[in-house]
KETORPA-624444 format. One record per residue (C-alpha): x, y, z. Coordinates in steps of 0.2 Angstrom, whole numbers, padded with zeros to 4 digits, always signed. Last residue first. Example, Ala and Ser with C-alpha at 12.3 -4.5 7.8 and 13.67 -1.06 7.14 Angstrom:
BEGIN
+0068-0005+0036+0062-0022+0039
// end
This chain:
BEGIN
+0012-0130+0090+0025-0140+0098+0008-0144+0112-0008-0148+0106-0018-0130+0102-0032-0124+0114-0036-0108+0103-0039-0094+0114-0050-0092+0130-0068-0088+0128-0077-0073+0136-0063-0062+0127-0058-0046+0140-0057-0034+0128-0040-0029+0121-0038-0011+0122-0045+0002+0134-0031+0014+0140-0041+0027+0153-0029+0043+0155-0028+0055+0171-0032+0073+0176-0038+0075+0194-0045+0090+0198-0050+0100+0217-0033+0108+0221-0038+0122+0208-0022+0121+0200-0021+0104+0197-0007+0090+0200-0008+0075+0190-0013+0056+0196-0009+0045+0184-0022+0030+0177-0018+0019+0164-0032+0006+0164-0037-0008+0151-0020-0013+0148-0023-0026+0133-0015-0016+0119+0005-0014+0125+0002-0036+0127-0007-0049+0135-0020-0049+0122-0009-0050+0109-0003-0033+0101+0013-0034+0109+0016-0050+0103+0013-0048+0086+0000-0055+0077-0008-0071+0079-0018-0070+0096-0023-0054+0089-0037-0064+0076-0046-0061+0093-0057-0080+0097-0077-0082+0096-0078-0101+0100-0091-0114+0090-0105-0124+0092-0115-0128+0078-0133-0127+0076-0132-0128+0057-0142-0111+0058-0129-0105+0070-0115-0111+0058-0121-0103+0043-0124-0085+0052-0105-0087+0056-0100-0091+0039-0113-0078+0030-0104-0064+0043-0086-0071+0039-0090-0067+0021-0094-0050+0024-0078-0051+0035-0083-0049+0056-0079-0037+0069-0085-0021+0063-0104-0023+0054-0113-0013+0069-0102+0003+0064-0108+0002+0045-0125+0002+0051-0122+0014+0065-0116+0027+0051-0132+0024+0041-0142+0027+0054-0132+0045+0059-0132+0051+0040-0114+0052+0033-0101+0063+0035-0096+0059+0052-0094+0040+0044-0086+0046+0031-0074+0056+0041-0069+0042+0053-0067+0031+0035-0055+0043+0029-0048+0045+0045-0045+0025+0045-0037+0029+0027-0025+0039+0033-0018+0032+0045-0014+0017+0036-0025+0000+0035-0019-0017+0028-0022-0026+0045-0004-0028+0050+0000-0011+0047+0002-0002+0030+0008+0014+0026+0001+0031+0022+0002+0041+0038+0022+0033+0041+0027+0040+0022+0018+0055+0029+0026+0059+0043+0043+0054+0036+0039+0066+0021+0034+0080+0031+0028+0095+0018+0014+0079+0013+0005+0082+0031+0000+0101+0026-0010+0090+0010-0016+0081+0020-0023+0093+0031-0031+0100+0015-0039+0085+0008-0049+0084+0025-0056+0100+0022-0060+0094+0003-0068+0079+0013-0077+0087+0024-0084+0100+0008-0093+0088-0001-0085+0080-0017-0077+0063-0010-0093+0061-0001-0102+0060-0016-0088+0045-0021-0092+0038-0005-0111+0035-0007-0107+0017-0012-0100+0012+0003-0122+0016+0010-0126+0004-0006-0114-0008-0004-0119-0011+0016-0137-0012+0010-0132-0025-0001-0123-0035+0012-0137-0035+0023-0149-0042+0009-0137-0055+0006-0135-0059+0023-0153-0059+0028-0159-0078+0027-0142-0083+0037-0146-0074+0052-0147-0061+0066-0131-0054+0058-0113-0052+0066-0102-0039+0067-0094-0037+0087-0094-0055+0094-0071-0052+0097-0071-0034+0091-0054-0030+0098-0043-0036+0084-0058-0043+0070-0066-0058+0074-0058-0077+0074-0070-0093+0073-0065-0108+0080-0074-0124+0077-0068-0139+0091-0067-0154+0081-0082-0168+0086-0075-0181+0071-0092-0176+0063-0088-0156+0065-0075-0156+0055-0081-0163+0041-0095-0151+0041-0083-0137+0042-0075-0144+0027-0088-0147+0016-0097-0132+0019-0082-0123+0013-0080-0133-0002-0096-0131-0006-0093-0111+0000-0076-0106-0015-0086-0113-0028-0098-0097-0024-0091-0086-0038-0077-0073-0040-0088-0061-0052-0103-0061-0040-0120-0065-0043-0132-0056-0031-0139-0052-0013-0120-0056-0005-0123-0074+0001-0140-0078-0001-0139-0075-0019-0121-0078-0023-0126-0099-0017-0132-0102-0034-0149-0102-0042-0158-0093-0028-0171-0098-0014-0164-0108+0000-0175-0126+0003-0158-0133+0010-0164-0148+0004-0164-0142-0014-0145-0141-0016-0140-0122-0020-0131-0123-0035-0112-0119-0039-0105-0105-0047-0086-0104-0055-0078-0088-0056-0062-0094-0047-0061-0111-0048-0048-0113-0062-0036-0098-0053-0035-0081-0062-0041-0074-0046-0039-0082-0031-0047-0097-0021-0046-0095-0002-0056-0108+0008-0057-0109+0026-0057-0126+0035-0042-0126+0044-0032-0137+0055-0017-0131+0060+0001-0139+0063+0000-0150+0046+0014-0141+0037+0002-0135+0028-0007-0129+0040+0007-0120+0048+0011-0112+0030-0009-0106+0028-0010-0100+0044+0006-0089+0046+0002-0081+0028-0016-0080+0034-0006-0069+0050+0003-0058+0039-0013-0052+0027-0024-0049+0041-0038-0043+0028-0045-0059+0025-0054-0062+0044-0054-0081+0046-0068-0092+0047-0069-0110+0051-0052-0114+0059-0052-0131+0066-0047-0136+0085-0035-0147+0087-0040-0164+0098-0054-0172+0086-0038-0181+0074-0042-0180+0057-0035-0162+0051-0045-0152+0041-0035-0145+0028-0044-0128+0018-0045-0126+0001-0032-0113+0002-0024-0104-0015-0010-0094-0009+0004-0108-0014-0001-0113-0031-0008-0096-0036+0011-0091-0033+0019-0105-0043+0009-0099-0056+0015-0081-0054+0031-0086-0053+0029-0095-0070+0023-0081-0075+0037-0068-0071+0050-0083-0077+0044-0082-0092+0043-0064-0093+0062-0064-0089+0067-0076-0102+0057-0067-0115+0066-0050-0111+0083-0061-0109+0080-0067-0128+0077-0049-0133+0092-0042-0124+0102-0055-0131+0095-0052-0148+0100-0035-0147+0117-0039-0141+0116-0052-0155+0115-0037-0167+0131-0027-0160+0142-0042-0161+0138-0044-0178+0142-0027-0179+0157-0028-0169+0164-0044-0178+0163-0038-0196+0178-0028-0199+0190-0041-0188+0180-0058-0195+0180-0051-0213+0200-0046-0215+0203-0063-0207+0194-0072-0220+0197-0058-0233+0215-0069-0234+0207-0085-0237+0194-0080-0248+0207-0070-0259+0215-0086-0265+0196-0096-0268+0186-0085-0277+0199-0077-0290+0204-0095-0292+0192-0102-0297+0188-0086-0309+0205-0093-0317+0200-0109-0318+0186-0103-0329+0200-0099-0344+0198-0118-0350+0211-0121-0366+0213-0139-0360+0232-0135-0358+0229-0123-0344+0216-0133-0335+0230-0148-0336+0243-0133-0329+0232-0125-0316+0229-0143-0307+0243-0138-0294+0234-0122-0293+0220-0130-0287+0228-0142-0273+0236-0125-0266+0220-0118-0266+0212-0132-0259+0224-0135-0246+0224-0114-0241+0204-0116-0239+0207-0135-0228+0219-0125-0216+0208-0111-0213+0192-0125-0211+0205-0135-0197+0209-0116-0188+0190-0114-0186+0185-0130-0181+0201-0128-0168+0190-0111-0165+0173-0119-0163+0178-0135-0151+0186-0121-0140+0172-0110-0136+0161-0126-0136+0173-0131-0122+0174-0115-0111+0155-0107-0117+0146-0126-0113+0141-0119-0094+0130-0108-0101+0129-0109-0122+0121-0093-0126+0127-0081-0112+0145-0087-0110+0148-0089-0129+0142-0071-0133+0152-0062-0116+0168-0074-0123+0165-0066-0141+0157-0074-0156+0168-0079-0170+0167-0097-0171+0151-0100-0174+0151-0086-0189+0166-0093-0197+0161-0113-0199+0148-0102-0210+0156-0092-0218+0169-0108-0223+0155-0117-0229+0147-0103-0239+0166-0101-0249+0169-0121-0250+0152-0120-0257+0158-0110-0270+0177-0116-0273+0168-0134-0276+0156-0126-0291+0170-0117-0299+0181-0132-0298+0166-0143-0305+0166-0132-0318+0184-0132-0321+0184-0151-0325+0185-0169-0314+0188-0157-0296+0199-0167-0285+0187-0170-0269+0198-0166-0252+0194-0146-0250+0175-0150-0254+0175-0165-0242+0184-0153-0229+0171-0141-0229+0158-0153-0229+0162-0158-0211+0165-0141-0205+0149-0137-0211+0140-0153-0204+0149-0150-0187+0147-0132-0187+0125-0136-0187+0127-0149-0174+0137-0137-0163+0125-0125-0167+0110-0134-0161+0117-0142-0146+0124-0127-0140+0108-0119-0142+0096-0132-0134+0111-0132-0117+0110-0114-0115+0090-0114-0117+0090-0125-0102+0103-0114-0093+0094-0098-0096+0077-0106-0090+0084-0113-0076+0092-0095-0074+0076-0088-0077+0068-0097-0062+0082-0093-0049+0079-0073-0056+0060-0077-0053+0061-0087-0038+0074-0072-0031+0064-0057-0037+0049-0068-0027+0059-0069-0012+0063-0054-0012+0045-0047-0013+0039-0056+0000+0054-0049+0012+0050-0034+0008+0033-0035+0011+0035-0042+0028+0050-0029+0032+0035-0016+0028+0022-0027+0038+0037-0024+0052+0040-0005+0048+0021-0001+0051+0019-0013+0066+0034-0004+0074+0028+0012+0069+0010+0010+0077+0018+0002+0092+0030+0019+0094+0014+0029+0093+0003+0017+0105+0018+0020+0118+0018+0039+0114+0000+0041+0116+0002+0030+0132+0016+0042+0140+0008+0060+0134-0010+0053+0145-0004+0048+0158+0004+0065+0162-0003+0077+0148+0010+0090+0143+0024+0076+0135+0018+0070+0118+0003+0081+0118+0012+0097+0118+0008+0113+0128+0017+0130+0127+0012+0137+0147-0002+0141+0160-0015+0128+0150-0020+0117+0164-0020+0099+0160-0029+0085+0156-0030+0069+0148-0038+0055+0137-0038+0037+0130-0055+0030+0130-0055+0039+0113-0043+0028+0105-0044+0034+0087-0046+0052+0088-0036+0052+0104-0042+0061+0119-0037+0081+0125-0045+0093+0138-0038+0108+0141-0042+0116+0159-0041+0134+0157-0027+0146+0165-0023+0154+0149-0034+0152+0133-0029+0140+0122-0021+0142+0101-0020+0128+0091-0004+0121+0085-0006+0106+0072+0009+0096+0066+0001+0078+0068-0018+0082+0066-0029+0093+0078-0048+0086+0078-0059+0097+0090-0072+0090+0101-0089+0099+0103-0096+0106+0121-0084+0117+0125-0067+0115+0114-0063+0099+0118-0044+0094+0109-0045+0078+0099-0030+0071+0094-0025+0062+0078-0008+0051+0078+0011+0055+0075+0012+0064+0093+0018+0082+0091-0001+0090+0094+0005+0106+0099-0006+0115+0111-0006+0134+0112-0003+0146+0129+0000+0166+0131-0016+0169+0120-0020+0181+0107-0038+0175+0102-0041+0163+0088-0041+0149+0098-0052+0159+0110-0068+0158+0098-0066+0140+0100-0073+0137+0116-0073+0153+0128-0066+0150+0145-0070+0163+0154-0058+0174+0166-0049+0185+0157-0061+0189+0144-0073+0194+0157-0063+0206+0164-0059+0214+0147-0079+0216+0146-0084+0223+0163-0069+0236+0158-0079+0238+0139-0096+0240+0148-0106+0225+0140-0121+0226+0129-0116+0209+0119-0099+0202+0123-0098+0186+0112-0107+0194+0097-0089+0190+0087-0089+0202+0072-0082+0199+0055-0080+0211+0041-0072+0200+0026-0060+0206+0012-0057+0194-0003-0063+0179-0008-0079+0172-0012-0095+0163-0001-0090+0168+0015-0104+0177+0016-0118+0165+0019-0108+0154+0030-0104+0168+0044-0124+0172+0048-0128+0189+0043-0123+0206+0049-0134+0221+0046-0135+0231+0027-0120+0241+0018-0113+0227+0006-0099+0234+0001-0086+0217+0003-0093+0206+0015-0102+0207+0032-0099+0194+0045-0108+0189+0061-0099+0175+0071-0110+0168+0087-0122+0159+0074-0118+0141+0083-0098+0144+0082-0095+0126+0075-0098+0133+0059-0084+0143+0064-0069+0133+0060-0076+0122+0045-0080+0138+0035-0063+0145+0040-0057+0130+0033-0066+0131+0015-0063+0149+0012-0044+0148+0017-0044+0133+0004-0052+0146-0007-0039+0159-0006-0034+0174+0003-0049+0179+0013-0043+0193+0022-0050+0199+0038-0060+0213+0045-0062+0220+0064-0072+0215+0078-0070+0205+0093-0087+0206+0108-0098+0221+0106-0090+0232+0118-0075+0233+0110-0059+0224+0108-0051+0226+0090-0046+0212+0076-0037+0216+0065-0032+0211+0047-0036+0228+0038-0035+0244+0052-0039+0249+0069-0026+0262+0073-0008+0256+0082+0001+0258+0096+0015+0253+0103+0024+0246+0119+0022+0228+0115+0022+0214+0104+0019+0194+0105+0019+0180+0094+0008+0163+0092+0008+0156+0077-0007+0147+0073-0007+0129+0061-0022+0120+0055-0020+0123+0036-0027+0139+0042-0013+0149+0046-0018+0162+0058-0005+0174+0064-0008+0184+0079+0000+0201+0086-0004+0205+0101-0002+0223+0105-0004+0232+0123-0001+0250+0121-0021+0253+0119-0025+0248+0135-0045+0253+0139-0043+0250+0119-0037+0234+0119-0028+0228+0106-0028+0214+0090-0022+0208+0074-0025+0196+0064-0015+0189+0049-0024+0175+0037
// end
């Protein structure tokens, strides 16, 4: 939408403002002219800003819904014709098209009194839409927050909103909201460098953010190279092997052709029957003594391997021998034309017809033939290396369930401390687990049994002496049967009780910065717990469909016009969460009613199976150490690192002499327990 706006007690002052409601506004000034109140402006009067704009479309609708519901009833609007008194925004901002708005911000005030009073409140967010000689860019690559009186306004990565001069602005990120700043607003601000304290630890969490981004990147990469390079290694096994079968084949099948070539060339025929017959199979024979011998270097390389060079050779002296053998038994034929001759036979003659021209069509065949034949095997090859290929694909996916399925290793001696429950989203850091306990560094109880694995799926019964009602361990767990089973918590139990009869420390490790956060009261309520949790996630899909999350659909879409901003918005990090999809979750939870918002909030920190582990081991009575899965990342996101500074505190100067921006950093909590006390070479 354009705006427009002027004074009337100075009616050459024009500010022209463009609004562009994907979050952006364009601040741009013009002066020294004067212009009639008209479409797309909005005048100066003693009723506060009023004037008409121009609903475009129905994403304009939908934001300038979002913008001034926040107004609590301050904006009146009437729309198209209609003749009677102003109603409440939301009611009329039902279509596009034409809109009278009025802003009742100045009600019964002299237009001086009211000019004076523009210049020196500080009105919320009816001032962003205001001409103003000061705007806040958020340039950062996360979420800011800017305080628009008593509410917090989100402005994603791109966003410009407009301020009123010589106010205090207040900003704090969306995610990290103990991080904040201030400043005054007498100039163009940006978060990145505007807000001393502030600008620098927004910055340092941005680079960190990339840096972990572009490391689970490399860590994917990586994973996937090494499978393309098992798989290829894999199918050229599989290539060799099938190498070595085919070679055997044919050079078995050549053999016996060759073989019986020569014992058709060397046999005198008795009559001209036996001739004809002979000349016959001598005919096949030599076809077939043909076809092994004609394929191409790129043929003989790729179906006998390593065996191309000699079996290449072996076939074309076979080859020359069956040319040889034809011209010998036409020769020795012909030689015998006379005795057939005298005996009145004419058959010898069709001998001959069969046998002279097989010879010279020999060559003739093998040249004419050779690319279509060639042709066809390319086919097959192709074929052959499709099936390969697949092959290869599964037996990497075996080899695969082989190596990520975990059924713990508790290690014997009572000095390292066992892992008894590990948060499964940290993807990296289970990778790092699961190869240092195999090497025999760590000892872990957890259990990880994938799909398609034997023990996936499988259930196992609640013994009696734990007097838990249910008929397998899915109904106190998660409330119901579940398609991966409860095998996966015998061998749990079975481990953790193992290591706790040699006395081994039990370790338990909580979401990054929510070391005790998530728990339940205890194990007799998980399952009921966990279906309440599924019932409130359930209600995403209607949340999917209401108008926050079509606004939120919006801004996204404005982040899509920057691919690098939002290649980086939608990737990964260490704990398989993007930007985006933690401001999915923020929205939801804003979207959702306030008890069941704190019931999602409460559950941070723990796994839903974590929460049944932990709850297990207080109702076993054993002891055990709440530790940050952080001590496994990356160094700057352990607890001494860019995370753990719990104040960043610069003093800033301020207009009024009496205020003193700054920035709070709160990151790692302080863990009550130390971290895992691992014998030294670990």
């Amino acid at each position: 939408m354009n705006g427009e706006l002027h004074s009337n007690q100075y009616s050459r002052s024009l500010w022209k403002v463009v609004f562009e409601l994907h979050g952006l506004v364009g601040l741009a000034a013009a002066g020294c002219k004067d212009l009639a109140t008209c479409e797309n402006m909005l005048c100066l009067s003693e009723y506060g800003f009023e004037g008409r704009l121009h609903v475009a479309s129905e994403v304009d609708r939908c934001t300038l819904l979002r913008f001034l519901r926040a107004e609590k009833g301050k904006w009146r609007a009437e729309s198209g014709s209609q003749t009677r008194g102003p109603t409440p925004i939301n009611r009329c901002i039902s279509g596009v098209g034409p809109l009278s708005v009025r802003a009742e911000i100045f009600p019964s005030l002299e237009p001086r009194r009211c000019e004076a009073q523009h210049r020196t409140s500080v009105i919320d967010t009816v001032l962003a839409m205001l001409p103003s000689s000061s705007s806040l860019l958020n340039d950062l690559q996360a979420p800011i927050e800017v305080k628009m009186g008593e509410a917090w306004r989100v402005l994603y990565p791109g966003g410009i909103l407009a301020i009123a001069t010589n106010t205090m602005v207040e900003v704090r990120l969306r995610e990290h909201n103990a991080v904040k700043g201030q400043w005054w607003a007498k100039e163009q601000l940006q978060a990145s460098r505007s807000f001393p304290g502030f600008s620098e630890v927004a910055k340092e969490i941005d680079e960190a953010e990339r840096r972990a981004v572009n490391r689970e990147y490399e860590r994917n990469q990586r994973k996937e190279a090494a499978k393309t390079t098992l798989k290829n290694r894999l199918a050229r096994r599989l290539r060799r092997k099938n190498a070595e079968e085919t070679f055997a084949a044919h050079a078995r099948y050549f053999a016996i052709a060759l073989i019986l070539l020569l014992i058709c060339a060397g046999i005198p025929p008795a009559d001209v029957s036996m001739a004809l017959a002979l000349t016959a199979a001598a005919a096949l024979l030599f076809v077939v003594v043909w076809y092994f011998a004609s394929a191409s270097t790129a043929q003989a390389d790729f179906k006998y391997g390593s065996w191309h060079a000699p079996g290449s050779l072996m076939f074309q002296c076979g080859y020359a021998l069956g040319n040889v053998a034809i011209i010998f038994m036409g020769l020795y034929h012909t030689l015998l034309l006379s005795k057939f001759h005298r005996s009145g036979s004419r058959l010898y003659f069709l001998s001959a017809l069969i046998l002279w021209p097989l010879t010279c069509a020999s060559c003739i065949f093998c040249v004419g033939c050779r690319s279509c034949r060639f042709a066809a095997e390319d086919a097959e090859a192709q074929r052959a290396l499709s099936e390969e290929q697949s092959q290869a694909k599964v037996q990497v996916q075996e080899a695969n369930k082989r190596t990520i399925v975990f059924q713990g290793s508790v290690l014997p001696d009572r000095r390292w401390p066992c892992i008894v429950s590990w948060p499964g989203k940290y993807e990296g850091a289970w990778d790092e687990l699961v190869a240092a306990s195999r090497r025999g560094q760590v000892s872990a109880g957890v259990v990880f049994l994938p799909k398609t694995t034997p023990m996936y799926g499988k259930h196992d019964p609640i013994p009696p002496a734990e007097h838990i009602p249910g008929t397998c361990w899915c109904d106190p767990l998660y409330g119901g049967e579940q398609e991966h089973g409860c095998r996966w918590w015998s061998l749990w139990i079975k481990n953790i009780d193992a290591a706790h009869s040699i006395g081994a420390p039990l370790h338990v490790y909580f979401f990054k910065d929510a070391v005790g956060k998530g728990k339940i009261e205890s194990f007799d309520i998980a399952g009921r717990e966990n279906r309440r949790r599924q019932d409130i996630n359930k209600r995403r899909e209607e949340f999917k469909k209401s108008e926050q999350f079509t606004c939120l659909q919006m801004e996204m879409a404005r982040l899509r016009k920057s691919e690098p901003l939002w290649r980086f918005w939608t990737a990964n990090r260490f704990d398989q969460s993007s930007h985006y999809s933690r401001e999915e979750e923020r929205c939801f939870r804003e979207w959702l009613p306030r008890e069941e918002s704190e019931i999602l909030k409460m559950s941070e920190g723990l796994g839903t199976s974590q929460k049944a582990e932990v709850a297990w081991l207080k109702r076993k009575g054993y002891d055990y150490k709440m530790i940050d899965v952080s001590y496994w990342l990356d160094a700057e996101f352990k607890p001494n690192g860019l995370y753990s500074r719990l104040t960043v505190s610069h003093d800033s100067p301020s207009q009024a002499g009496n205020l003193q921006p700054g920035v709070q950093l709160i990151g790692h909590p302080q863990a009550q327990l130390p971290g895992p006390d691992r014998p030294p070479g670990l």
